[in-house]
C-alpha positions in Angstrom: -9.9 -13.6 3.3 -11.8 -10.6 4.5 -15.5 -10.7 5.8 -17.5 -7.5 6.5 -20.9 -7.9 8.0 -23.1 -5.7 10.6 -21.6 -5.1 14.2 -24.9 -6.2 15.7 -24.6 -9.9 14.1 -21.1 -10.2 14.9 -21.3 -12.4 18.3 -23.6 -14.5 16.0 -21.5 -14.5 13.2 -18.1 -15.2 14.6 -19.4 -18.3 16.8 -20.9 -19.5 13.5 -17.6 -18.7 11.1 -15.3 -20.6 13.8 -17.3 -23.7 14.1 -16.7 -24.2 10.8 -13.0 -25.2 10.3 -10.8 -25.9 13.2 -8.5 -24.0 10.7 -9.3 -20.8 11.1 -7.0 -18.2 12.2 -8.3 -14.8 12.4 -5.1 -12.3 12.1 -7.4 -9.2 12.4 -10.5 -8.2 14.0 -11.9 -4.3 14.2 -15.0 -2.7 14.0 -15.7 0.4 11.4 -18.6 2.6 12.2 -21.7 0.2 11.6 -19.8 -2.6 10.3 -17.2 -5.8 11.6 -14.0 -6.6 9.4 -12.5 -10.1 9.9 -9.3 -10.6 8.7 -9.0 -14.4 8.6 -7.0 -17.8 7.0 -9.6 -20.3 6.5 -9.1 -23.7 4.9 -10.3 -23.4 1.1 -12.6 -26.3 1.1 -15.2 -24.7 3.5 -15.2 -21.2 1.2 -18.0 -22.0 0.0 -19.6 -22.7 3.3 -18.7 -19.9 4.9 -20.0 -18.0 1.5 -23.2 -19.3 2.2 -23.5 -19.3 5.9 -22.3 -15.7 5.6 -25.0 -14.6 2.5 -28.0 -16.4 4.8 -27.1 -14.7 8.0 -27.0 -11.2 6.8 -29.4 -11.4 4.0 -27.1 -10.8 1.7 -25.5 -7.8 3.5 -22.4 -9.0 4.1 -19.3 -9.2 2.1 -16.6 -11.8 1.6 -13.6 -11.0 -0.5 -10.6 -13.3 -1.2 -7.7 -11.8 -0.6 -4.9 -14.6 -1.0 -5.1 -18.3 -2.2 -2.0 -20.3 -0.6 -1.7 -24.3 -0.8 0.6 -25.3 1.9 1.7 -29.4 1.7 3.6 -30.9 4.9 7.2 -30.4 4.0 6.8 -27.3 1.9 9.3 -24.6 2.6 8.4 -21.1 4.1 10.1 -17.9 3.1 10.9 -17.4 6.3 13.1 -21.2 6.0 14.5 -19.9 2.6 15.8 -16.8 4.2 17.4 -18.8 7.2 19.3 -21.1 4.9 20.4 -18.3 2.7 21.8 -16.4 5.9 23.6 -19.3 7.3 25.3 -20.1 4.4 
């Protein structure tokens, strides 16, 4: 998912967002002009916590757009495990 908010909340913001979920992985972090863009895989069932906390804290200024759903079960095969089986064969 991708989160935009104000540079000058983004201390504030990314302690918040990382308390969270202890699932978080943020993949890409970079300021433009005025504004932070997060990068980030969340688990889905605190979206719409992280909605919330992130509509309060900017009053309404920030953004949160969803850029990929993936469900990943134990045991599920990556494409990166496909692609190894496929060469070794």
């Amino acid at each position: 998912m991708k989160l935009v908010f104000l540079a000058k909340d983004a201390k504030k913001l990314k302690e918040k967002i990382t308390k969270l979920s202890t699932t978080l992985h943020i993949d890409n972090e970079e300021f433009l002009d005025a504004s932070m863009q997060l990068i980030c895989s969340i688990d889905s069932r605190v979206f719409q916590e992280l909605n919330t906390l992130l509509c309060s804290e900017t009053r309404g200024q920030g953004q949160l757009e969803l850029l990929s759903f993936r469900d990943v079960a134990e045991g599920d095969e990556t494409l990166n495990d496909l692609h190894e089986e496929k060469t070794n064969d």
